[in-house]
C-alpha positions as a LaTeX table, in Angstrom:
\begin{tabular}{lrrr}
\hline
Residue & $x$ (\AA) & $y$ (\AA) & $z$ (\AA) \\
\hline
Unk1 & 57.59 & 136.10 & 104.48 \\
Unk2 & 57.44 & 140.08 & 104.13 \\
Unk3 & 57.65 & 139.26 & 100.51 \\
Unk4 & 54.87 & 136.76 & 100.27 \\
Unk5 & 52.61 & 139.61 & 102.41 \\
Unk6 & 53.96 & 142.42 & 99.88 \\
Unk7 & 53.08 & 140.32 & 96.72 \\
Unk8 & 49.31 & 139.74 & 98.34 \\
Unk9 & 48.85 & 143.88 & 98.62 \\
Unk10 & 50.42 & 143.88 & 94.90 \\
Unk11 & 47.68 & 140.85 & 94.26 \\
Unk12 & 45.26 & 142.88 & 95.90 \\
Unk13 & 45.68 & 146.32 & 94.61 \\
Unk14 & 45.58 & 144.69 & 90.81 \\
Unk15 & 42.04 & 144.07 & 92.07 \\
Unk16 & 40.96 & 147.84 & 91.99 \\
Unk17 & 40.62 & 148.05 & 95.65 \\
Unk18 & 37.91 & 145.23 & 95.48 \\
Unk19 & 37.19 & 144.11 & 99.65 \\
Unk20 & 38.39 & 140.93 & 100.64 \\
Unk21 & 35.09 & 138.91 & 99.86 \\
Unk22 & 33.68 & 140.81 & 96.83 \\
Unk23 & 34.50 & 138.47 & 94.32 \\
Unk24 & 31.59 & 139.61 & 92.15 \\
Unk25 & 33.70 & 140.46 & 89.01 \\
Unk26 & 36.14 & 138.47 & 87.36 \\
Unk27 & 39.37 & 137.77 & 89.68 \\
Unk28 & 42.88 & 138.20 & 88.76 \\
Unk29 & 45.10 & 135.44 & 89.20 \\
Unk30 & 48.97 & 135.71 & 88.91 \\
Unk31 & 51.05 & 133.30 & 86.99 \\
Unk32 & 52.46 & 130.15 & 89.37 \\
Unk33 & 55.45 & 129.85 & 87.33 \\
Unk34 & 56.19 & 133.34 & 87.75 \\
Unk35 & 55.51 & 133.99 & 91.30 \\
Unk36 & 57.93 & 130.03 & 92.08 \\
Unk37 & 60.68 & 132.82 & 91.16 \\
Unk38 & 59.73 & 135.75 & 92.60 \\
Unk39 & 59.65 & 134.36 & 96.02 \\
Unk40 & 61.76 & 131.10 & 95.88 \\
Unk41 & 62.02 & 130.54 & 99.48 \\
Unk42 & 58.27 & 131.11 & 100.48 \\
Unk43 & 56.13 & 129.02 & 97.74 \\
Unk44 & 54.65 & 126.97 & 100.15 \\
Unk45 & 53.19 & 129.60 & 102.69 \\
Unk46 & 52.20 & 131.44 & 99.80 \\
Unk47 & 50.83 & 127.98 & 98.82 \\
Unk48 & 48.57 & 128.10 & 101.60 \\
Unk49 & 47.09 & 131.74 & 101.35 \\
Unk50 & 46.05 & 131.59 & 98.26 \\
Unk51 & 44.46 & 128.55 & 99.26 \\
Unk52 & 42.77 & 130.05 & 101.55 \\
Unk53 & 41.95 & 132.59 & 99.14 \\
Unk54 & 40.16 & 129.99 & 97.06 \\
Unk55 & 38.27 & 128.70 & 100.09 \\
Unk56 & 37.10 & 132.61 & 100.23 \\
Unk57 & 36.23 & 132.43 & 96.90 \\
Unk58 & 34.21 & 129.37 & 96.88 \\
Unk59 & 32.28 & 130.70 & 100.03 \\
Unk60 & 30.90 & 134.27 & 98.40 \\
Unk61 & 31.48 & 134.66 & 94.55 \\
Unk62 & 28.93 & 133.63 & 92.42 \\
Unk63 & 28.55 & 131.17 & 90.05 \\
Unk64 & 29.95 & 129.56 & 87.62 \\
Unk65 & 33.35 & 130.83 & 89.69 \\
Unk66 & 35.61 & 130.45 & 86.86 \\
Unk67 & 38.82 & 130.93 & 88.78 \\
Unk68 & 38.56 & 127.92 & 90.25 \\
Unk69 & 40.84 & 125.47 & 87.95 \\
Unk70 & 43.50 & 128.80 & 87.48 \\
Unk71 & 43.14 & 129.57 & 91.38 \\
Unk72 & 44.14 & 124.99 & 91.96 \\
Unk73 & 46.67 & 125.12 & 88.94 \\
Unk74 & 48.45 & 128.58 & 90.99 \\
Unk75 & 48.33 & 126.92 & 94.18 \\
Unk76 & 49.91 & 123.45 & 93.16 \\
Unk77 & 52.17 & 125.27 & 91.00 \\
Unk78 & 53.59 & 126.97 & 93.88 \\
Unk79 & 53.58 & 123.66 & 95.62 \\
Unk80 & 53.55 & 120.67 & 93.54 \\
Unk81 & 53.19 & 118.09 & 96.73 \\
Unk82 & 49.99 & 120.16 & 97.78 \\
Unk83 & 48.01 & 116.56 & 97.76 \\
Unk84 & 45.02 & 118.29 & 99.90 \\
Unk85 & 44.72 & 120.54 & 97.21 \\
Unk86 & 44.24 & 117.97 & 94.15 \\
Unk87 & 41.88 & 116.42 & 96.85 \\
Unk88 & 39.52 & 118.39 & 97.26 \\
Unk89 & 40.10 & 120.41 & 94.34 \\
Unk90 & 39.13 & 117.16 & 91.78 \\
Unk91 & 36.03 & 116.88 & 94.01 \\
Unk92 & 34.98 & 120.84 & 94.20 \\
Unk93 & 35.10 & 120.54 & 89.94 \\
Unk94 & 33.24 & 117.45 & 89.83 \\
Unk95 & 30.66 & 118.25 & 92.23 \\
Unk96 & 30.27 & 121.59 & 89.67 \\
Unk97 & 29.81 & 119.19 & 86.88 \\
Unk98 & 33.58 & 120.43 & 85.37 \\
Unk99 & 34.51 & 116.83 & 84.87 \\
Unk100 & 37.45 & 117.60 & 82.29 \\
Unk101 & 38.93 & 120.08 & 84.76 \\
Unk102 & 38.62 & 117.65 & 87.61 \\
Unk103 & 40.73 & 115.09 & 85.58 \\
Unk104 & 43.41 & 117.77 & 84.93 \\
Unk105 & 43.76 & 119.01 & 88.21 \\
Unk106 & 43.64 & 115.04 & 89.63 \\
Unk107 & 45.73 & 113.57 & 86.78 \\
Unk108 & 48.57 & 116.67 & 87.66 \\
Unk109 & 48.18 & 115.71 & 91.48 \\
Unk110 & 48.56 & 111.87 & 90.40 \\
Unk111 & 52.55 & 113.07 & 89.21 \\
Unk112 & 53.46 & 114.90 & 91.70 \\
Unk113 & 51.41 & 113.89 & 95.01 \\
Unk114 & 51.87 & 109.84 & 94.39 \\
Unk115 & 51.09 & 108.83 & 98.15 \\
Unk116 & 47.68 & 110.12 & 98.14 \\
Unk117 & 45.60 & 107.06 & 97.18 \\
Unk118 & 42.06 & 109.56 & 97.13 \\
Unk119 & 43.61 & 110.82 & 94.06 \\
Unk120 & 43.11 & 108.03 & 91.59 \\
Unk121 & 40.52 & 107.14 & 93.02 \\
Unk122 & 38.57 & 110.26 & 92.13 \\
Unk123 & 39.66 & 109.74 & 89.02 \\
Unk124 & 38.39 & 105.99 & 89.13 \\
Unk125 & 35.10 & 107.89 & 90.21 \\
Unk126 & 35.01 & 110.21 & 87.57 \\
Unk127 & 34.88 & 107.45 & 84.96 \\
Unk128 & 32.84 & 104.91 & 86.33 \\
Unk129 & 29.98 & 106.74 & 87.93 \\
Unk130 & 30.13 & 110.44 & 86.30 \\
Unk131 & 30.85 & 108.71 & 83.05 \\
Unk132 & 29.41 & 105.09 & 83.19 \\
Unk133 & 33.35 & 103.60 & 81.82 \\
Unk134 & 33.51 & 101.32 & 84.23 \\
Unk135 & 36.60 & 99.67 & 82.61 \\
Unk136 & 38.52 & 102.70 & 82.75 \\
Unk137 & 37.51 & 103.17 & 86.29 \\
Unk138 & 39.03 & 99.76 & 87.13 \\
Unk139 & 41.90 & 101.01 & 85.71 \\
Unk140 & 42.43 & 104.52 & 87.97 \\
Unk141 & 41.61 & 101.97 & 90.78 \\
Unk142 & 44.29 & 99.86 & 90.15 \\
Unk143 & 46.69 & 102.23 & 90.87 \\
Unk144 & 45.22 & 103.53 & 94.45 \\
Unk145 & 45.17 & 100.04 & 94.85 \\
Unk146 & 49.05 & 100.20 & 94.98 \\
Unk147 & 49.62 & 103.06 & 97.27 \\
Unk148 & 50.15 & 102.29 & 100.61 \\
Unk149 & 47.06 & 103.21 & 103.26 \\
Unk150 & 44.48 & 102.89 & 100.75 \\
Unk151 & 41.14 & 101.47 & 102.42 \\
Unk152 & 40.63 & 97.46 & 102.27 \\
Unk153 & 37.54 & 97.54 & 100.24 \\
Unk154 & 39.39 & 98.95 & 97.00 \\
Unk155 & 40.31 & 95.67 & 95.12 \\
Unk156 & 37.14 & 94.22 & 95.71 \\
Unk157 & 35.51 & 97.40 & 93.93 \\
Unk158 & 38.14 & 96.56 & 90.92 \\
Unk159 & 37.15 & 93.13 & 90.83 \\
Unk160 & 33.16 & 94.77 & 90.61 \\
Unk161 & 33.95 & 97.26 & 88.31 \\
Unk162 & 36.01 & 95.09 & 85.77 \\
Unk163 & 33.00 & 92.34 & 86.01 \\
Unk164 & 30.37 & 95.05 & 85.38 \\
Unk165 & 32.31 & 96.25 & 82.50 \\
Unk166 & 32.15 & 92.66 & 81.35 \\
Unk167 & 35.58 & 91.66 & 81.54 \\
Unk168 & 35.57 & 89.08 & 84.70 \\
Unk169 & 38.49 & 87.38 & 82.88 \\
Unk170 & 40.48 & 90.60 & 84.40 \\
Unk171 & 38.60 & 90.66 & 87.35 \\
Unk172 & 39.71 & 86.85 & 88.15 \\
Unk173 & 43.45 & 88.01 & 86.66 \\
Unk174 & 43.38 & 90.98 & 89.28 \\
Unk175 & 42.07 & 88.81 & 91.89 \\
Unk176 & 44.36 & 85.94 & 91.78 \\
Unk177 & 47.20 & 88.24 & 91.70 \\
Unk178 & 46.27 & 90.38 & 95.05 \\
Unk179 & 45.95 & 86.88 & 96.25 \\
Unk180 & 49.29 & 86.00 & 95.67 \\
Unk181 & 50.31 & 89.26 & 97.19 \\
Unk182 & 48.37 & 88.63 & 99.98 \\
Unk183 & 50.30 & 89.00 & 103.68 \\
Unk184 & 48.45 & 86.35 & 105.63 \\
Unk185 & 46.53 & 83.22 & 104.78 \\
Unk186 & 43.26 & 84.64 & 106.35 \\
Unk187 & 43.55 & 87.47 & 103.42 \\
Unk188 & 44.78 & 84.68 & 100.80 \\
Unk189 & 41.66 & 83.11 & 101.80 \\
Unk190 & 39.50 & 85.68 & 100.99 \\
Unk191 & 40.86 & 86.39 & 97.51 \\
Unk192 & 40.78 & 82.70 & 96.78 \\
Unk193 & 36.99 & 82.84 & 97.90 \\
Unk194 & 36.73 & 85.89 & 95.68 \\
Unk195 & 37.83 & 84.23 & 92.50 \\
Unk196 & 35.18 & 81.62 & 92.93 \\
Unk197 & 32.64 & 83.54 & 93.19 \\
Unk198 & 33.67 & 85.61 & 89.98 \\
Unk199 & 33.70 & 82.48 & 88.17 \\
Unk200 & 30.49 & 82.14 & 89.26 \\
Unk201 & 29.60 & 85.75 & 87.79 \\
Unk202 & 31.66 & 84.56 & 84.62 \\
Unk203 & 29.08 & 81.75 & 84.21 \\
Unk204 & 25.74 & 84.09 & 84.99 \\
Unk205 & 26.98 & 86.53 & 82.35 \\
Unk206 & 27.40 & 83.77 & 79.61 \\
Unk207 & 23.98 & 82.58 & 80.67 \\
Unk208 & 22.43 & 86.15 & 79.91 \\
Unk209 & 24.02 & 86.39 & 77.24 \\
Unk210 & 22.82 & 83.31 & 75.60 \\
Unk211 & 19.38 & 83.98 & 76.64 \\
Unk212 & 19.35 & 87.58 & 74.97 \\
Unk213 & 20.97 & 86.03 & 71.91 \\
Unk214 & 18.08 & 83.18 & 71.93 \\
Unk215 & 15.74 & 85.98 & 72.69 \\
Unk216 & 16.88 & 88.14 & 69.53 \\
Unk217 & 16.80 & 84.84 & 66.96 \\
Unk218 & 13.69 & 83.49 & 68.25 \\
Unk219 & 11.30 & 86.35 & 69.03 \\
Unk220 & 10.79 & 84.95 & 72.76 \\
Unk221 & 12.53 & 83.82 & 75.88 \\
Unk222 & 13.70 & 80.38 & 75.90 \\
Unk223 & 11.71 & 78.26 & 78.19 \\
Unk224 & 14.68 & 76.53 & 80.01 \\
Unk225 & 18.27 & 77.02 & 80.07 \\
Unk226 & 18.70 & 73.08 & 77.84 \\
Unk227 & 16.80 & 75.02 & 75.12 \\
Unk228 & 19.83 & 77.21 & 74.66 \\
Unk229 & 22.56 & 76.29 & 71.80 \\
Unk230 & 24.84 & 73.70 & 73.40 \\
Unk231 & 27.98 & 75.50 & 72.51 \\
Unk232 & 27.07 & 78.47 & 74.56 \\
Unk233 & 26.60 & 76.11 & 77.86 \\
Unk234 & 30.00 & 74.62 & 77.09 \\
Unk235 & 32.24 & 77.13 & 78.80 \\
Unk236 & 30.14 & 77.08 & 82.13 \\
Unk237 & 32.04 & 75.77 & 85.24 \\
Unk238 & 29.10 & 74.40 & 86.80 \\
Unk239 & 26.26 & 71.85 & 85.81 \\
Unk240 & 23.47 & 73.65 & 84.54 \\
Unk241 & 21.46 & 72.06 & 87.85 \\
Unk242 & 22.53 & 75.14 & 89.83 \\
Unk243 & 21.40 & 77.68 & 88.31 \\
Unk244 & 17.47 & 79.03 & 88.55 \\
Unk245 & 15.72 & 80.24 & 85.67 \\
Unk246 & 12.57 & 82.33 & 85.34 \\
Unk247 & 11.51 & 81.80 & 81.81 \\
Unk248 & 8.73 & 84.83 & 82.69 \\
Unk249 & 11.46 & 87.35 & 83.12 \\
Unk250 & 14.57 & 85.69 & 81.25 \\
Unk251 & 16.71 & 86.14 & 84.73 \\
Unk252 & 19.04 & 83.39 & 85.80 \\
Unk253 & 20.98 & 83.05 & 89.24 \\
Unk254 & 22.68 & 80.49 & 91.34 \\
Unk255 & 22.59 & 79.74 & 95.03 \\
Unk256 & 26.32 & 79.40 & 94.97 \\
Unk257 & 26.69 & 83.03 & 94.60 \\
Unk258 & 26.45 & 86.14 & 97.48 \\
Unk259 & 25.35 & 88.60 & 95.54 \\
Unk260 & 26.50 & 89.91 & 91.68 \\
Unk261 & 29.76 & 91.42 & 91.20 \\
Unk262 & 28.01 & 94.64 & 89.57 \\
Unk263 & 28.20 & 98.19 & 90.18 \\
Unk264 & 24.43 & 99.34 & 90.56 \\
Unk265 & 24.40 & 102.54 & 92.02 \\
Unk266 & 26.59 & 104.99 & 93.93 \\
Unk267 & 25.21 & 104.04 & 97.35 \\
Unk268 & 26.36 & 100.41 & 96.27 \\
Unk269 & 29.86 & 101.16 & 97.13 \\
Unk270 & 31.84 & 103.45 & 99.59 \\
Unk271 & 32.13 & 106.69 & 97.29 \\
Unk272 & 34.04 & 109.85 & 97.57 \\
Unk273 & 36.49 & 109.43 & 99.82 \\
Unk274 & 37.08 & 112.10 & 102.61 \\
Unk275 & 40.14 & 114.02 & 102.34 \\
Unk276 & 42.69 & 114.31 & 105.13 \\
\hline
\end{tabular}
């Protein structure tokens, strides 16, 4: 420990006898790999001061804080199972609009802090809301999806995020197999009920698709859904009799159906998950 204390007065005199919270100027930070050998058996309580270092940091120096990434990178270097600090580090970046440097600092805690499910899924969130790829979102949610503790809602905001993204196909895949996984038949249940209803979605975006094709051709809205070309009703899974057309607006629905399997906004879903 004396050496960890001696290497922070080193740290601190390379400062030029800067105080504590003047991080006004541009701020010095040692190389991880380096310091992993200079004190071997105190990484991780060095780990954690010069975490708390960047916690100072954050709180007084001004912006755009550049140290930040180098300051995370230092830290986990020192301690590669840090998983608090690819946490919250992934969401101080993103909130700063540093979306790249998020990714690297998430995508380095995804190797070597594999229990913490809020790490792909910042990832996930980094793609499909930052970035509007809601495909590749699914895909960083798959993997929380496989970590153990990870909230219930998650493969249910695959399944969304696939069908917004326009492949329901996967969605239906995805579903089917967490159904098979499932551990009770109350839970089987639900992800049988779930694959229904994406069907359902599977139909609705065929419809609108059709109708936006038949818009594009014709110069106008179709005025039912039996004016559309017959091969592009042939896939649906349901008589045409349940779904509900607005020929004013071009929108089609069903009754059969809660509510669209589509990512709207980021209050539609349970976002940024809190770090523990």
């Amino acid at each position: 420990m004396l050496a960890v204390f001696a290497h922070l007065a080193h740290f601190e005199a390379a400062r030029g006898g800067q105080a504590a919270n003047d991080f006004a100027g541009e701020l010095y930070v040692p190389d991880g790999e380096g310091l992993r050998h200079l004190v071997p058996g105190n990484r991780t309580a060095l780990a954690d001061l010069y975490w708390l270092k960047l916690i100072q940091y954050l709180a007084v120096a001004n912006e755009p804080q550049p140290a930040v990434l180098p300051l995370l990178c230092l830290i986990t270097n020192l301690d590669p199972e840090y998983g608090y600090a690819y946490v919250v580090g992934g969401l101080v970046l993103a909130a700063k609009g540093r979306l790249d440097q998020s990714d690297e600092i998430l995508s380095k805690g995804l190797k070597n802090a594999p229990t913490r499910w809020e790490i792909p899924f910042h990832l996930a969130f980094n793609a499909w809301y930052e970035r509007q790829d809601h495909a590749a979102g699914a895909a960083w949610l798959r993997l929380a999806v496989d970590v153990p503790g990870r909230p219930e809602y998650l493969p249910s905001l695959v399944a969304r995020l696939l069908a917004t993204a326009g492949d329901v196909d996967a969605a239906i895949d995805f579903s089917k197999a967490m159904a098979s996984q499932a551990p009770n038949d109350a839970t089987r249940k639900q992800y049988h009920h779930k694959v229904g209803q994406l069907i359902l979605e599977r139909d609705l975006q065929c419809l609108e698709r059709a109708i936006a094709s038949f818009q594009e051709e014709e110069g106008r809205l179709p005025e039912g859904l039996k004016e559309l070309p017959v091969e592009a009703l042939t896939g649906l899974s349901q008589p045409l009799a349940v779904f509900e057309y607005d020929p004013t607006t071009g929108q089609v629905s069903t009754s059969l159906q809660e509510k669209r399997f589509k990512v709207k906004h980021v209050d539609d879903v349970q976002i940024r998950a809190t770090p523990r």
